[in-house]
N, CA, C, O and CB atoms as a CASP TS submission, in Angstrom:
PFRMAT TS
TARGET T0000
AUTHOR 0000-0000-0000
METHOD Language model
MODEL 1
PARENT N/A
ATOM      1  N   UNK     1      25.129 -15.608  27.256  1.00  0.00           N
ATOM      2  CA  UNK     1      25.001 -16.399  26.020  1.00  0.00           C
ATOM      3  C   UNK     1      23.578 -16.945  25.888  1.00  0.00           C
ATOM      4  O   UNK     1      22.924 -16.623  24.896  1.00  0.00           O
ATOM      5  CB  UNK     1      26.030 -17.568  26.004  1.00  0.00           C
ATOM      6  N   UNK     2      23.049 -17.754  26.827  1.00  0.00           N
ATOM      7  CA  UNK     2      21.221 -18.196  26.991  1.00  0.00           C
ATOM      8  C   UNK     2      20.880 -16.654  26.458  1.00  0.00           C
ATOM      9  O   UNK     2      20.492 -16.822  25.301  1.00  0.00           O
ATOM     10  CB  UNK     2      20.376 -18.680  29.102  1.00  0.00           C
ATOM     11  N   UNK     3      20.844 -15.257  26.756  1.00  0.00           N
ATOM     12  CA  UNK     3      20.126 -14.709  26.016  1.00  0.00           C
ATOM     13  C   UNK     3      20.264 -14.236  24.874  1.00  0.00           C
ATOM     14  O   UNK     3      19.304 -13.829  24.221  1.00  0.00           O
ATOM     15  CB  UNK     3      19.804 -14.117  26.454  1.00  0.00           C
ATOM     16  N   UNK     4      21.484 -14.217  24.455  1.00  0.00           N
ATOM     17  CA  UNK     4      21.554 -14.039  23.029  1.00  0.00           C
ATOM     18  C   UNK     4      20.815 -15.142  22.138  1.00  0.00           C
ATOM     19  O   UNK     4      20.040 -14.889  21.216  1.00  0.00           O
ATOM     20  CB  UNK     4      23.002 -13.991  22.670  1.00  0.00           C
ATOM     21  N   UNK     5      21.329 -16.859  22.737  1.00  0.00           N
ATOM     22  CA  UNK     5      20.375 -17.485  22.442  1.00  0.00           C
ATOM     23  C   UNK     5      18.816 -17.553  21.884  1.00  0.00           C
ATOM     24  O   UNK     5      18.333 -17.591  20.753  1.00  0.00           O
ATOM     25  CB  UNK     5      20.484 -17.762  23.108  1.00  0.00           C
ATOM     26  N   UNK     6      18.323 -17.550  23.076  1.00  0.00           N
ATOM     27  CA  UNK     6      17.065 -17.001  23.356  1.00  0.00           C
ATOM     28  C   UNK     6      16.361 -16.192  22.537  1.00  0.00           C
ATOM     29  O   UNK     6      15.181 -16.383  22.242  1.00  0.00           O
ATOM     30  CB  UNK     6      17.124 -16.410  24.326  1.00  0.00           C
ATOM     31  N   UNK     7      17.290 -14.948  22.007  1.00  0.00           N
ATOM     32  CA  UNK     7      17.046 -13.635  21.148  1.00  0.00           C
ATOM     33  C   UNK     7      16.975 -14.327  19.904  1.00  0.00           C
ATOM     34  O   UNK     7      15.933 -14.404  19.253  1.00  0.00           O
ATOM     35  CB  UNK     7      18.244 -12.374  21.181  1.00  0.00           C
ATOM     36  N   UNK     8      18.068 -14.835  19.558  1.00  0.00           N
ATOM     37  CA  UNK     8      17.850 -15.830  18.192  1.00  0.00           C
ATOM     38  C   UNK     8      16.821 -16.321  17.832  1.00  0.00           C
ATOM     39  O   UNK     8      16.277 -16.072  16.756  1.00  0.00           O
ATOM     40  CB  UNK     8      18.466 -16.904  18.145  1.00  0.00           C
ATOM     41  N   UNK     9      16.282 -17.334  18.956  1.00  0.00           N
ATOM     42  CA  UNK     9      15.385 -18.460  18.535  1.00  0.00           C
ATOM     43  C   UNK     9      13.571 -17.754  17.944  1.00  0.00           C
ATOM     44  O   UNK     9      12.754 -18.242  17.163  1.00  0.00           O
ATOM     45  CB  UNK     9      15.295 -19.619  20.174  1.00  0.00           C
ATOM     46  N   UNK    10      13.541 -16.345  18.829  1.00  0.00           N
ATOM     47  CA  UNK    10      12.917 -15.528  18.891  1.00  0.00           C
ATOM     48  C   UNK    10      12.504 -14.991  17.953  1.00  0.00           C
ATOM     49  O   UNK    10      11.320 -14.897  17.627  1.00  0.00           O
ATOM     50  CB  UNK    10      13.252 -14.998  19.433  1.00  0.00           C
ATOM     51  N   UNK    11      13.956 -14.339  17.101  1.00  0.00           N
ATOM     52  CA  UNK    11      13.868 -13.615  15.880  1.00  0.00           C
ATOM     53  C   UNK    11      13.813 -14.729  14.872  1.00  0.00           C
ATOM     54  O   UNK    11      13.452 -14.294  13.779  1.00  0.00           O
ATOM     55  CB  UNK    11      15.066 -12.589  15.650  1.00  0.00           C
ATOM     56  N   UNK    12      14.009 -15.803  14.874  1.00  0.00           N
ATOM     57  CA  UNK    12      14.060 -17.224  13.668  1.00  0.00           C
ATOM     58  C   UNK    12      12.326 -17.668  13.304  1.00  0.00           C
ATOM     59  O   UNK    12      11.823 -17.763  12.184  1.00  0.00           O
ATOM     60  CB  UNK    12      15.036 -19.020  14.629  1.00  0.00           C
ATOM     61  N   UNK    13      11.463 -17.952  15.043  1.00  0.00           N
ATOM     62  CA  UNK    13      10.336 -18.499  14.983  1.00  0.00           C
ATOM     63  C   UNK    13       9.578 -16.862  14.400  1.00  0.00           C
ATOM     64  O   UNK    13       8.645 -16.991  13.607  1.00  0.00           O
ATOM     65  CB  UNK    13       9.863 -19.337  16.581  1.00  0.00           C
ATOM     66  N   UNK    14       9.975 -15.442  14.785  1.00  0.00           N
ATOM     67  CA  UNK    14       9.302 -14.310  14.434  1.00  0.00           C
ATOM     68  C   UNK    14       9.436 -14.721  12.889  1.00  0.00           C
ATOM     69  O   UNK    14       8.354 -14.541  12.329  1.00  0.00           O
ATOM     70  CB  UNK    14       9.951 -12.812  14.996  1.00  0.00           C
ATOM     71  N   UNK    15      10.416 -15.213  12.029  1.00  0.00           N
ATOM     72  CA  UNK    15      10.330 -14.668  10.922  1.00  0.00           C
ATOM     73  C   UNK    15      10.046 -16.184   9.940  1.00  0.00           C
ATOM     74  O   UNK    15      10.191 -16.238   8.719  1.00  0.00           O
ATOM     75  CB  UNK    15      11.725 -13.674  10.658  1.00  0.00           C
ATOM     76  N   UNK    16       9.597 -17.383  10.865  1.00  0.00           N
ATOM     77  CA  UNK    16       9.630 -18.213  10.123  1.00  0.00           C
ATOM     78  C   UNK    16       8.139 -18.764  10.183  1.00  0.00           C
ATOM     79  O   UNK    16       7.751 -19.506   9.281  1.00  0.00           O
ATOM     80  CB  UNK    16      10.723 -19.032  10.400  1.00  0.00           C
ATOM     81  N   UNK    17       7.311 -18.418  11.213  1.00  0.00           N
ATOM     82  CA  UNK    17       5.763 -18.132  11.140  1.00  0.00           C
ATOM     83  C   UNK    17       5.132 -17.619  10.266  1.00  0.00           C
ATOM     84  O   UNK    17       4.050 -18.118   9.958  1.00  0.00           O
ATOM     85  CB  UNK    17       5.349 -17.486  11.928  1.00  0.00           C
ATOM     86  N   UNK    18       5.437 -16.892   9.847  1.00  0.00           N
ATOM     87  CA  UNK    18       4.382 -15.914   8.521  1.00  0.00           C
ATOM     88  C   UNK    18       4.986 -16.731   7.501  1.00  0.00           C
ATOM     89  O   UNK    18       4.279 -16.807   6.496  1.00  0.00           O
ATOM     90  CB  UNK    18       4.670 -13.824   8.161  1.00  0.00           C
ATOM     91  N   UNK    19       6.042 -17.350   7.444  1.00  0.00           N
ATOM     92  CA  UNK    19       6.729 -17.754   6.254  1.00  0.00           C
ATOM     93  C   UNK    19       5.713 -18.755   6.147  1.00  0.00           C
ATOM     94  O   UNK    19       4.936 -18.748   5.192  1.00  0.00           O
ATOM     95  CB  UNK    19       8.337 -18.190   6.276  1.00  0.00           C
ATOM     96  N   UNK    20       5.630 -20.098   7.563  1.00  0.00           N
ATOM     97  CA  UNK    20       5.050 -21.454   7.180  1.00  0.00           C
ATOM     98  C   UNK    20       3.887 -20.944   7.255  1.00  0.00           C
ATOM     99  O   UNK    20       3.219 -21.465   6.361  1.00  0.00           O
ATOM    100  CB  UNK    20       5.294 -22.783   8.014  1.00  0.00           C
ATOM    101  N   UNK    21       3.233 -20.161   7.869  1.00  0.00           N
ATOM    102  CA  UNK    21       1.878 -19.718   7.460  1.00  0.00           C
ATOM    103  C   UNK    21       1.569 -19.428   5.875  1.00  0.00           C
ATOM    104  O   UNK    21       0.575 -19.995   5.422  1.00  0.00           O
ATOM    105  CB  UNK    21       1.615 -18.446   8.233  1.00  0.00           C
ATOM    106  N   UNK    22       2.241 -18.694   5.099  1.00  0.00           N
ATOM    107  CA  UNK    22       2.208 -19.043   3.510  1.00  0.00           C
ATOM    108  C   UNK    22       2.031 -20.009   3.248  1.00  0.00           C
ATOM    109  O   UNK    22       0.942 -20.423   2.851  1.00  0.00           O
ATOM    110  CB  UNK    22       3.125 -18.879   2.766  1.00  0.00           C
ATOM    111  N   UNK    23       3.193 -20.774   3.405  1.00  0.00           N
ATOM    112  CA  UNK    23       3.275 -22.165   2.420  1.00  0.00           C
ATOM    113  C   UNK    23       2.434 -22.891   2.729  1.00  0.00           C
ATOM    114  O   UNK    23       2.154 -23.642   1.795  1.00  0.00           O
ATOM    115  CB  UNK    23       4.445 -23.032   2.410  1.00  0.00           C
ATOM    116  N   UNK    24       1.438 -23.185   4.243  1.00  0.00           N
ATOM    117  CA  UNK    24       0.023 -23.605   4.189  1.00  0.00           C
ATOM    118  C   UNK    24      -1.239 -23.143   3.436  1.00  0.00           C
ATOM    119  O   UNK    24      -1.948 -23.732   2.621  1.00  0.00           O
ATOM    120  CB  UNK    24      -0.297 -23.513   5.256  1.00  0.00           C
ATOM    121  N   UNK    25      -1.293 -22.005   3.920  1.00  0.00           N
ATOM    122  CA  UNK    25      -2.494 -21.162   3.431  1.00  0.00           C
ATOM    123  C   UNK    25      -2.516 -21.296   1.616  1.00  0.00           C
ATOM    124  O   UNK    25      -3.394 -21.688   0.847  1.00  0.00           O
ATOM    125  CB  UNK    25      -2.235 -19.346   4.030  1.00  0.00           C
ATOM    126  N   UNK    26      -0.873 -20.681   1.349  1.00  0.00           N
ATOM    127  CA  UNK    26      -0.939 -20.984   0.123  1.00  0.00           C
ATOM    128  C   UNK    26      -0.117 -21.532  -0.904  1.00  0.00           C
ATOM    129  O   UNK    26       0.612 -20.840  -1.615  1.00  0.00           O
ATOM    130  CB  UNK    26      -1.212 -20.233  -0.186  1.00  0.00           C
ATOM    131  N   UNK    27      -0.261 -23.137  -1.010  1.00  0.00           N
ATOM    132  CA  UNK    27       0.773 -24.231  -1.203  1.00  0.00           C
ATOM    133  C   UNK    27       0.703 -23.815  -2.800  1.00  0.00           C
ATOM    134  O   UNK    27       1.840 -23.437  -3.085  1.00  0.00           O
ATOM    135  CB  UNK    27       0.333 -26.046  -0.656  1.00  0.00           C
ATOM    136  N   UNK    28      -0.150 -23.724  -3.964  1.00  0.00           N
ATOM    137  CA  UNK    28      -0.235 -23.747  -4.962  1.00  0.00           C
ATOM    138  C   UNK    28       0.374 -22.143  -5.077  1.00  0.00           C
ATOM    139  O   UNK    28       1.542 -22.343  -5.409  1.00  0.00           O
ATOM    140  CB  UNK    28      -1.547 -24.268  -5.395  1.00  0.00           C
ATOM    141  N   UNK    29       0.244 -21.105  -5.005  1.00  0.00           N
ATOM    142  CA  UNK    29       1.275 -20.050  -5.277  1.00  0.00           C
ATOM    143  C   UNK    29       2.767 -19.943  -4.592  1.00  0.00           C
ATOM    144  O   UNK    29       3.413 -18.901  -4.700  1.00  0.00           O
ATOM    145  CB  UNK    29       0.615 -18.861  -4.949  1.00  0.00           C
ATOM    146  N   UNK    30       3.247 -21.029  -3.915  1.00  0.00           N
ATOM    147  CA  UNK    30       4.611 -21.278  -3.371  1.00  0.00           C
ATOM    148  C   UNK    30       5.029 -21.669  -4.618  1.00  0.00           C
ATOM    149  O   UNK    30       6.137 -21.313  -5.018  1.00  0.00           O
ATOM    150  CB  UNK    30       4.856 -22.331  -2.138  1.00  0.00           C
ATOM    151  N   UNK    31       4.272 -22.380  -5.321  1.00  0.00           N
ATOM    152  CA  UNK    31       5.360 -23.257  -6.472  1.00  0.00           C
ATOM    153  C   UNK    31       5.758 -22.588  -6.864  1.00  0.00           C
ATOM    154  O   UNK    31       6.599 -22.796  -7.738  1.00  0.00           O
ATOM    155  CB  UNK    31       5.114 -24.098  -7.542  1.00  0.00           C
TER
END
């Protein structure tokens, strides 16, 4: 179970990095 875990948290921060990297880089085309 820790690695399925693990696998999760993995694939969440993989796909939620580029995301918050947008919404920094570029806050005025998020709106």
């Amino acid at each position: 179970k820790i690695g399925l875990v693990t696998l999760g948290v993995t694939v969440v921060m993989a796909l939620m990095v580029p995301w918050l990297n947008r919404m920094i880089n570029t806050p005025a085309s998020a709106e």
